[in-house]
N, C-alpha and C positions, 0 to 999 in steps of 0.2 A: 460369143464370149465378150467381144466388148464392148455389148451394149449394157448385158448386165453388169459389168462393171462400170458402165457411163452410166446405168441408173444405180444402184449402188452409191457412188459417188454422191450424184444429185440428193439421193433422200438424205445422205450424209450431211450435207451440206446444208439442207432444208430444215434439217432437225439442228443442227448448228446454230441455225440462224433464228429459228422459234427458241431455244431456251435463253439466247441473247435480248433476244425482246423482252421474255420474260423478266430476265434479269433488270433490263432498262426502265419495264412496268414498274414493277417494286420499288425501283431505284435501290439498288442492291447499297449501294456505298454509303447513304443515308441513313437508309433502315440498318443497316450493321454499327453507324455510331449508335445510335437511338437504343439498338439492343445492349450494348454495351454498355453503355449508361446504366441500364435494368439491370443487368448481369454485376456489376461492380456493387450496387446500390444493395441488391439482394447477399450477398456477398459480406456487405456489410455489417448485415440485421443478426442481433446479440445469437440469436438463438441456432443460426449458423456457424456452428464450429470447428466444423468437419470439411474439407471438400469432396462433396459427392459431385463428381464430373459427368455422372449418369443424371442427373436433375438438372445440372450446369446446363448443359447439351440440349436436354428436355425444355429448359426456360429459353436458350435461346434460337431453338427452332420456330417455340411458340411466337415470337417476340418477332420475328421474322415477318412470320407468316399475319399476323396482326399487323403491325408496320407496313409490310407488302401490300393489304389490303386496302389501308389508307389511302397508300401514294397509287395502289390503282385505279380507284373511285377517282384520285386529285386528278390524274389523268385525264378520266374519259370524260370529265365533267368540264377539264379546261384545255379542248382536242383543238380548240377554235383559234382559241388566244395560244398554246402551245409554237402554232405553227405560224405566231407574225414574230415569235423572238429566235434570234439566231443562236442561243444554248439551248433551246426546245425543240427546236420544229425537226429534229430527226428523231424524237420520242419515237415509239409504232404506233400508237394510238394517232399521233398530229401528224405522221407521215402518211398515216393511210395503210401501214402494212397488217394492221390492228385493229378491226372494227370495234368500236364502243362497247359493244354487247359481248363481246368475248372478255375486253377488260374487266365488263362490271360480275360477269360468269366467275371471272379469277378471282375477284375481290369478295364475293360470298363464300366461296368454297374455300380459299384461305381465311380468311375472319373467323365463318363457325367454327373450323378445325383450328384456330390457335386458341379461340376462346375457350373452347372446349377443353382442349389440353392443361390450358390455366386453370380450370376449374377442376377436372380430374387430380391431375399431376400436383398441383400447389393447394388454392382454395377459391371458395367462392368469391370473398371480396377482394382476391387478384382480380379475377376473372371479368366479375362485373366493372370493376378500375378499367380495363382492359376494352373493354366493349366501348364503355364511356368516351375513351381516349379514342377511338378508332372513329366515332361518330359523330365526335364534335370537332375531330381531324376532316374530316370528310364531309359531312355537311352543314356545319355551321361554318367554320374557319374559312374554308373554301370558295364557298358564294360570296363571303363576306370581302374579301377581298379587291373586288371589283367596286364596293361599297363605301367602305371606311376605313381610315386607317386603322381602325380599333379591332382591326383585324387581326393587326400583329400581340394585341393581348389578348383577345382571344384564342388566338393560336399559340401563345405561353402555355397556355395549360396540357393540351396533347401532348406540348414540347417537354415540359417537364413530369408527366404523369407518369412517364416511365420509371422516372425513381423510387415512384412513391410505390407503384407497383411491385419492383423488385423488390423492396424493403417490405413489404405486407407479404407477397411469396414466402419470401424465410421467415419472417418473424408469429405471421399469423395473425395481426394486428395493428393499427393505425395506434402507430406512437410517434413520441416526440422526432425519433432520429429519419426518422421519411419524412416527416415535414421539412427536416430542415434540409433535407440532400433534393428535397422536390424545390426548395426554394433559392437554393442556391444554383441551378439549372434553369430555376425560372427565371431569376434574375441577369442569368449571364445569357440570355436567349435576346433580348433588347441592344447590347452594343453588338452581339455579330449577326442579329438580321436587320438591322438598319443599315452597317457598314457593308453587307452585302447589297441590299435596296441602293445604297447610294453609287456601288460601284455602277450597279445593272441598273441605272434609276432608267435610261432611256429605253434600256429594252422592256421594261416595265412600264413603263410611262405607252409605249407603243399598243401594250396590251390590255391597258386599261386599269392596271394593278394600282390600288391607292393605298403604299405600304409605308410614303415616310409619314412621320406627323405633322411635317407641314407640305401644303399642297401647293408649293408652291417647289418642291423639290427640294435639293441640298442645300441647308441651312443653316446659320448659325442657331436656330433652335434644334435641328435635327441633332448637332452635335453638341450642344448643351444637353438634351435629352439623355446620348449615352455616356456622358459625363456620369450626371444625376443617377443612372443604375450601375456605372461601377464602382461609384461610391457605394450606394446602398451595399453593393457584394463586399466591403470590408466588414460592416457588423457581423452580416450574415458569416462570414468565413470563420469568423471568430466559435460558434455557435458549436462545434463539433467538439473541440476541448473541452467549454463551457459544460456543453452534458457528459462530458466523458465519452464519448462516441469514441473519439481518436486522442494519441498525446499531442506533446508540445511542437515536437516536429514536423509535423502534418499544420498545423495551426501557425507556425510560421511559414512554412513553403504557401498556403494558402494568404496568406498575409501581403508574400511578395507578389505571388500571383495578381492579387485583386491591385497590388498599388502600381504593377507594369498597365494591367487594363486602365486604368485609370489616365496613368503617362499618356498610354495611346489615344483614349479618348482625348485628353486635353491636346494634344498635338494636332490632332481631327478637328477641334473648336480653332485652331490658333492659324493652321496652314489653307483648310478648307479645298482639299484637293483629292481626288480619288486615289491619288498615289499614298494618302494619310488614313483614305476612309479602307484602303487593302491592308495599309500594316494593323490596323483593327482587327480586321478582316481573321488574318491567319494569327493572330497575336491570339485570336480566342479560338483559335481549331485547334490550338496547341494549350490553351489554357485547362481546357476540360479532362483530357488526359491527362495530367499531371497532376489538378487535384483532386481525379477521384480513387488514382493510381494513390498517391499520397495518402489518401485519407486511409484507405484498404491496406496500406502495407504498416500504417501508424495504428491496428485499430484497437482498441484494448475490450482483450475477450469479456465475454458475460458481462461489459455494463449494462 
């Protein structure tokens, strides 16, 4: 009796520990922003005016499972360099509890089924959007890293595709108000992964990562750079009023939004210290929920 219960336990415990992996593959916390993004964006699209929570659910299972697939390829492609930085190396894949081939086994069988789902469930130029963003997630962004720092606009596009996806999901079509909710995610993707780069510049620097724009590390051009893109993000913010996407309320909350990023960029050029390049940091983990919450709660039906 109580061995079946000491094995009992174990398998308990074993299966415990494999859907934690899983979870850590994906990067559960990551890919749940990223869906969200898609989810609000979709949400957005004129032609959505219902909430059906049965598609909601459907989109962001999809949106998972596609993201999951990303960061499990990023994974098993970067098991090497994972495990010389001290926020990676307990990944599965860089600790070794994970062989590579099982990661890249995950990363098919989740991709085709979310792709798929997309294309079933919503439509084909979700679908294909979707593929796109998963592979140029995974193998161009990816490798490129090691490379150039042109890695980090390269990797804008994956970062911001999800909007444009959700907004094609509902709508059924590439119009103005996905470009501009993919361009304002695009844009606000430059002060929080550089100010992230600069926090982690050494643990990146150890692994070969070449992600600020200047190679010489944390810069007064690094933080002029995220100067220059939160500025850009005031036009941009402007731009959902302008079409009628959202009212006025929505268009000032993003207003203040884009001139606090801004504040912090400028204080990041002026202090030049990681304790400046963090208050960036969460200054925009906190930015992107507020205006996409904003824009969705401001939005005015059937423009």
């Amino acid at each position: 009796m109580t061995k079946t219960i000491d094995t009992s336990t174990s398998v308990s415990f074993a299966l415990v520990a494999k859907v934690k992996d899983y979870f850590q593959l994906m990067k559960f916390t990551l890919s749940f922003t990223v869906v969200f993004s898609c989810v609000i964006c979709y949400l957005m699209a004129p032609k959505v005016v219902v909430y059906n929570w049965g598609m909601i659910v459907l989109l962001f299972v999809a949106g998972l499972l596609i993201t999951g697939s990303a960061n499990a390829i990023n994974q098993a492609v970067e098991k090497d360099t994972d495990a010389l930085m001290k926020r990676t190396l307990k990944r599965p894949v860089a600790s070794g509890r994970m062989r590579a081939e099982e990661a890249y086994i995950f990363a098919f069988i989740s991709g085709v089924i979310g792709v798929a789902m997309m294309w079933y469930f919503f439509n084909l130029s979700s679908a294909l959007l979707s593929a796109f963003s998963l592979f140029l997630y995974a193998f161009i962004y990816t490798p490129l890293k090691k490379v150039n720092s042109i890695a980090v606009l390269i990797g804008g596009f994956p970062g911001a595709l999800p909007c444009l996806i959700g907004w094609v999901a509902g709508q059924d079509a590439f119009t103005a108000g996905g470009w501009v909710l993919f361009t304002i995610q695009f844009l606000w993707q430059f002060p929080h992964f550089w100010a992230i780069a600069w926090v982690a510049h050494n643990d990146y620097s150890k692994a070969g990562f070449k992600l600020l724009p200047n190679e010489k590390g944390p810069t007064k051009y690094t933080a002029l750079q995220t100067i220059m893109y939160s500025v850009l993000m005031i036009p941009v913010g402007l731009l959902p009023a302008y079409l009628n996407m959202s009212g006025q309320v929505s268009m000032w909350i993003l207003l203040a939004c884009n001139l606090f990023m801004v504040f912090q960029s400028v204080r990041l050029y002026r202090e030049m210290t990681v304790k400046a390049a963090r208050r960036v940091m969460f200054s925009s983990y906190i930015y992107l929920p507020i205006v996409l919450f904003a824009l969705l709660a401001d939005k005015i039906p059937g423009a």
